[in-house]
C-alpha positions in Angstrom: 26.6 26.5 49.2 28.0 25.3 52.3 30.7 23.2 52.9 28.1 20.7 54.7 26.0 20.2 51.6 29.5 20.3 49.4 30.2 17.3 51.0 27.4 15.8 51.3 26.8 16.0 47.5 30.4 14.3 47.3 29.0 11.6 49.4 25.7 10.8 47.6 27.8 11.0 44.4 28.8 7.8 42.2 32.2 8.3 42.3 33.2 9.2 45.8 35.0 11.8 44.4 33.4 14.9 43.1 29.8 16.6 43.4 27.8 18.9 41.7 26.0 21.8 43.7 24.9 24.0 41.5 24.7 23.3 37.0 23.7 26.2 34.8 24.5 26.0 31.0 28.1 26.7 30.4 28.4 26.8 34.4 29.1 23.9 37.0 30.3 24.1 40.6 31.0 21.3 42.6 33.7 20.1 45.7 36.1 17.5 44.6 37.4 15.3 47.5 39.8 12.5 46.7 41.3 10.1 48.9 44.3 8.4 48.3 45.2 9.5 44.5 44.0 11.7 42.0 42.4 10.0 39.0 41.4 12.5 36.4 41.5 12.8 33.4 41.7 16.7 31.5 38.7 18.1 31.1 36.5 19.8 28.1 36.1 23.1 29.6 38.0 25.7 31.5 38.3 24.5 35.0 39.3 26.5 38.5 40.1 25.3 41.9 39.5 26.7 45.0 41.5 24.8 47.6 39.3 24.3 50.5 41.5 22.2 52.8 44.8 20.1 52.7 47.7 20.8 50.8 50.1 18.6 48.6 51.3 19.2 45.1 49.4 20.5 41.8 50.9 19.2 38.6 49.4 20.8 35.4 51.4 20.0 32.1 54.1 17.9 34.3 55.0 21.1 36.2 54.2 20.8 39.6 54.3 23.4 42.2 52.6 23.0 46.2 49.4 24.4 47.3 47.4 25.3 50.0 44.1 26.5 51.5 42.7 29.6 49.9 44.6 28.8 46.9 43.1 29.6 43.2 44.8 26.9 40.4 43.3 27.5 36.3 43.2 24.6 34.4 42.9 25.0 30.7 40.5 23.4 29.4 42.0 19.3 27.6 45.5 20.1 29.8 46.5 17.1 32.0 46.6 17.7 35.6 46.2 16.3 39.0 47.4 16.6 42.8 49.7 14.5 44.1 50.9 13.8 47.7 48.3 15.5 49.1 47.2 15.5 53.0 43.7 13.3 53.9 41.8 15.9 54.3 42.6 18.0 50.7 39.5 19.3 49.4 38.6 22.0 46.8 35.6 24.1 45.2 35.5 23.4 41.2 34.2 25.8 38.6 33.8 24.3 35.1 33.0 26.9 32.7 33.1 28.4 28.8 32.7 26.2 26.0 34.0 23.1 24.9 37.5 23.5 24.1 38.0 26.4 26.6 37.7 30.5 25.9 
């Protein structure tokens, strides 16, 4: 997985957004790449972020703290969360795992 065909996957998606490289039962990877805002909603499963580029502001739970490249971020699985203020050119691997509900 590359960042070319990360992209690319982002591209070819529906949303714009967010695409899948690689789905395996409990398992998905994908690059999310917003522009603008950040319009999820909390997810079903345990969720990490790699931060690829950019950096801004991750709010989980109305907390928010900055990030950067290289950073890791957990997301419990049904926990609201999103970035904010973030710089054009913020993108980040996503690893969606466990079962529904979270671990």
């Amino acid at each position: 997985m590359t960042i070319n065909q990360a992209q690319l996957k982002v591209t070819d998606s529906t949303t714009d957004l967010y695409g899948v490289l690689l789905a395996n039962k409990s398992l998905e990877i994908g690059f999310y790449q917003p522009t603008g805002t950040d319009p999820q909603q909390p997810h079903e499963q345990d969720e990490v972020y790699i931060v690829q580029s950019g950096s801004g502001e991750f709010v989980l739970d109305s907390k928010g703290q900055p990030f950067e490249p290289g950073e890791a971020l957990f997301v419990p699985a049904g926990t609201t969360h999103k970035f904010e203020n973030f710089t054009e050119d913020f993108a980040a691997w996503v690893v969606f795992y466990g079962p529904v509900g979270g671990e």
